[in-house]
N, C-alpha and C positions, 0 to 999 in steps of 0.2 A: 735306534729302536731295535730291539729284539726282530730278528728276521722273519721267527717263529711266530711272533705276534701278529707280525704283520702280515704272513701268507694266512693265518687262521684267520682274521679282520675280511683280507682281499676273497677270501671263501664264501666266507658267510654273505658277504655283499655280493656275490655273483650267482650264489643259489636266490637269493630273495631277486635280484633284475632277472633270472630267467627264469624263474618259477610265477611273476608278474607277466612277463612277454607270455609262458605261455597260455595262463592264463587268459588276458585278453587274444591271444591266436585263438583261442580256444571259443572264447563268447562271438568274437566275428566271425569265427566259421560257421556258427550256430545260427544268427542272422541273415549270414548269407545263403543261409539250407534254404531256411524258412522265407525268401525274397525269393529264393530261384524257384522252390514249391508253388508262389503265389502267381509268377510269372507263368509255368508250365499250367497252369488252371486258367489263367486269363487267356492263354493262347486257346487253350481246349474248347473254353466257353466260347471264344469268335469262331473258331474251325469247324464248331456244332451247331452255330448260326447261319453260318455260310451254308452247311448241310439242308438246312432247314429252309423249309417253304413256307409264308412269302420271304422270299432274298430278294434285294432290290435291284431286280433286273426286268430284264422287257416278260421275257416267259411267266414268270412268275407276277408280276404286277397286270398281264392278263389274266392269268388263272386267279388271282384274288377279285377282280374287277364282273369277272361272271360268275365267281360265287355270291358277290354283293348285290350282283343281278338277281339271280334266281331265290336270295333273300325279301330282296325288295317286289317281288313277281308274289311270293308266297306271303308276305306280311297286307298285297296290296287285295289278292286274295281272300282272304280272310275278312278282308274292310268290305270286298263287297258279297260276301257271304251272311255279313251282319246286316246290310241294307236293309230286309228284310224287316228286322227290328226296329229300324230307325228311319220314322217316318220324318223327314225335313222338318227342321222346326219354323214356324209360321212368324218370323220377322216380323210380317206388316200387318199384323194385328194389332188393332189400339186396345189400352187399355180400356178404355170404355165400351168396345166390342166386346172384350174379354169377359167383365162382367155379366153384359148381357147374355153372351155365353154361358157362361155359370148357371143362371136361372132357366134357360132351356134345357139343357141337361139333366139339373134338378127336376122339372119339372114331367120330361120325360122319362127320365129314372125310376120314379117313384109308379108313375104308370106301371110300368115297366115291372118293378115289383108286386103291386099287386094284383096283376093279368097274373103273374108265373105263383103267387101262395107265397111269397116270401114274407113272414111275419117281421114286424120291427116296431119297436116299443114307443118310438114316435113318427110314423111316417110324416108328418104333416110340418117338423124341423131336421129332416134328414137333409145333407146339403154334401151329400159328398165327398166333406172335409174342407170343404170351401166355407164354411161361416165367415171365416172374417170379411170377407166379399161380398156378403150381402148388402154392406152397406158404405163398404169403401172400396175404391179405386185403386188395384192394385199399382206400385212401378212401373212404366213402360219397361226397362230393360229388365223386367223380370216373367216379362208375360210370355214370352214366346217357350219358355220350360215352364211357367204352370200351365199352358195351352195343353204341352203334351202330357205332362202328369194328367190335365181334367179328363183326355183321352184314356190314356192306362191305366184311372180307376174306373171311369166307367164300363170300360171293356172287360176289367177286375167283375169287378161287383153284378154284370151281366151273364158273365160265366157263373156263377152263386145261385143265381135265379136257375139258369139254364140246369144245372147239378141239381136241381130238386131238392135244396139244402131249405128245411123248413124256416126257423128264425135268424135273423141277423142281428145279436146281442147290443154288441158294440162296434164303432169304426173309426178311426181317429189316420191322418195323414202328418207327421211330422214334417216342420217346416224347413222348405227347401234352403240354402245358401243365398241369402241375404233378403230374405225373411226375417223378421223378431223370432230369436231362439231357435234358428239355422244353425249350423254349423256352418264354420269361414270354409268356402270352398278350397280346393287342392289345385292350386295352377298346374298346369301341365300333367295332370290327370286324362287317360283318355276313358276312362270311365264313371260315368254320374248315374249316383244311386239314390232312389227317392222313395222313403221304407214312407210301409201303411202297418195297420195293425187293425188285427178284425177277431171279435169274438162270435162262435156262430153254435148253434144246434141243428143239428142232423141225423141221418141213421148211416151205415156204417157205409153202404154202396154209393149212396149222397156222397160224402164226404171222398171215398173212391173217385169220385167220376171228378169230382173239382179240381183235385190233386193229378190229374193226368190231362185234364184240360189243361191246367197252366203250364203243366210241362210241355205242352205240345201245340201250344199257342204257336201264333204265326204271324203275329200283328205289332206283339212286345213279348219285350226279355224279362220274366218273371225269375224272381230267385228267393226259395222260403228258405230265411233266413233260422227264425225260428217257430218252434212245434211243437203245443202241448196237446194234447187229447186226455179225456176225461171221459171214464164210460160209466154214466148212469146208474147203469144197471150192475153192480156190483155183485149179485149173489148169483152162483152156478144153477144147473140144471134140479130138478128136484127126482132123485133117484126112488125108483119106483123097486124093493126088494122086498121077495118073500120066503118065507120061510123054505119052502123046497123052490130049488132055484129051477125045477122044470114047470111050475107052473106059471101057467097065463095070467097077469093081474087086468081086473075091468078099469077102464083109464075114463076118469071123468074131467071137465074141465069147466071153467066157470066161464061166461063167455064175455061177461062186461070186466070182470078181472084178468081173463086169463091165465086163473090162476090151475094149476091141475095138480089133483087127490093125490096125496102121498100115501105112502103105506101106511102111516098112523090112523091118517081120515079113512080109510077105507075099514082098518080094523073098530074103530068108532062105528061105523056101522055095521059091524060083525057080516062082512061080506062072504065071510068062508060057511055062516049056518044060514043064510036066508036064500030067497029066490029072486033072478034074474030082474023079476017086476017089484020085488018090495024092496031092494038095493036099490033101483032107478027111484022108488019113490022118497026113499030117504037123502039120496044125493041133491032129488030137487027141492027137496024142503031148503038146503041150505044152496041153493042157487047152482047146482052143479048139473051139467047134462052128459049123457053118455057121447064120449069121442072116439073115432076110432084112427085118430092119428097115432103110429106108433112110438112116438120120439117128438121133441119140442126143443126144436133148431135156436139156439140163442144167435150163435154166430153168426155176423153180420147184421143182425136185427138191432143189433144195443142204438141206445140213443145216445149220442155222443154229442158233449161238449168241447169245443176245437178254440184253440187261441193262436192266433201267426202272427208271423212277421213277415210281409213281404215286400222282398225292394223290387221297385221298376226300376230297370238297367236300360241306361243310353248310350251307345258307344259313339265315342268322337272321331268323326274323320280327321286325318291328321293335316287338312290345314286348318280347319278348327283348334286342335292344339295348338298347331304355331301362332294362330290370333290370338291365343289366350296367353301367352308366353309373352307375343310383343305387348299387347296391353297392358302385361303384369310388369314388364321394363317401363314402359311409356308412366303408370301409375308412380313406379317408384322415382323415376326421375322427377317426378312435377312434385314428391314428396319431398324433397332433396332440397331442391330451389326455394 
């Protein structure tokens, strides 16, 4: 073979192996960047754990153990700051005590109502919210929370009377959790809410005084979920203007309407050519007498129609919830078997 051949052949085949070598030199260096990168980040993230409190040493697993203290101090706290709200639920009531319960209530309620002016479109089948009870026997395990719900509407519905709220339209209590048409209770919930709904008529200070009674209730945890208001009286003031704006206009008013002379009715009776006493006699022909209030206050007078929502709120002590928790395991295992 040509010698020449063959050093050009032995060439070309030793550019192509070292242009291969370094090629892959080249990609495992790249590799090994990118492993040693991952290595000096994994050191960093243990070196900035070690830094960090709690590290799992004696120091530090005290200092975590008296923050879970002063947690559990303020969570326990709080549980008896609600006390207040939550009056024990009554266990040992039988169902058929309960009922009878119910028609005492009723029946002093309604008293109750009509001593305070409280109008309502049937006193005589008002129950409450309790109707279904008048003639059935509720569940024993469900008496001990309608015991307290019959508690926080009548104490509700007392505070209404007490507010000088004239009628009581409507009142309806939705049914509690395992009731017909409850919602399935929430296990491990530390809060049970038991909405009412009430339509009522009042005037504006009524409806004031009710709205800061429940807020400031002491007895139960009231929370107006929702709140329509509806005023009556839709039309403003009736503006009294005259032609020169330094004149005094005579202010009449009606006293079974309450209605009072506008600057039309007055110019109908041509107030600016006649005398003191034949203006009084034409105001009375149409039922009007002379007033001398200067102004006719709407604000706060209106009669207001009101629609709520309000939930009674129970809060659970928490071994109440861990009952309801093991119960809810205990439930699901016998569902299992």
């Amino acid at each position: 073979m040509n010698y020449k051949v063959w050093l050009t052949v032995f060439g070309i085949v030793s550019v192509l192996l070292l242009g291969g070598a370094g090629f892959y030199a080249f990609s495992s260096y790249g590799k090994y960047s990118e492993s040693l990168a991952n290595w000096d980040s994994r050191v960093g993230t243990i070196e900035g754990l070690e830094r960090r409190k709690p590290y799992p040493n004696s120091e530090n697993a005290e200092a975590l153990a008296k923050e879970v203290a002063e947690f559990q101090a303020a969570v326990d706290a709080l549980f008896d700051g609600l006390t207040s709200f939550n009056r024990p639920l009554n266990t040992t009531l039988a169902a058929t005590e309960f009922q009878q319960l119910v028609k005492n209530r009723i029946q002093d309620f309604r008293s109750f109502a009509q001593e305070g002016g409280l109008e309502m479109e049937s006193p005589a089948e008002f129950q409450l919210g309790f109707n279904a009870y008048s003639n059935l026997i509720p569940p024993q395990e469900l008496v001990p929370y309608l015991d307290y719900e019959l508690e926080a509407i009548d104490d509700l519905l007392r505070t209404l009377v007490d507010s000088d709220v004239r009628q009581l339209m409507t009142f309806d209590r939705d049914p509690i959790p395992g009731e017909p048409g409850g919602e399935e209770a929430e296990q491990g919930a530390v809060v049970h809410k038991y909405p009412v709904r009430l339509r009522f008529k009042s005037s504006h200070g009524a409806f004031q005084d009710f709205i800061n009674a429940l807020a400031n209730d002491k007895d139960f945890f009231y929370i107006v979920r929702v709140l329509k208001v509806k005023n009556d009286n839709l039309e403003g003031p009736i503006k009294l203007l005259a032609a020169d704006p330094n004149e005094s206009l005579p202010r009449y008013s009606n006293p079974e309407t309450q209605e009072v002379a506008g600057i039309e009715k007055l110019q109908e009776w041509d107030y600016e050519n006649i005398s003191q006493n034949e203006l009084d006699a034409k105001a009375s022909e149409e039922g009007f007498v002379r007033s001398d209030q200067d102004a006719r206050v709407l604000m706060g007078q209106e009669e207001l129609t009101v629609f709520m929502v309000v939930d009674i709120v129970r809060f659970l002590k928490p071994e109440e919830v861990e009952a309801s928790k093991e119960s809810e395991k205990t439930s699901k295992g016998g569902r299992k078997r």
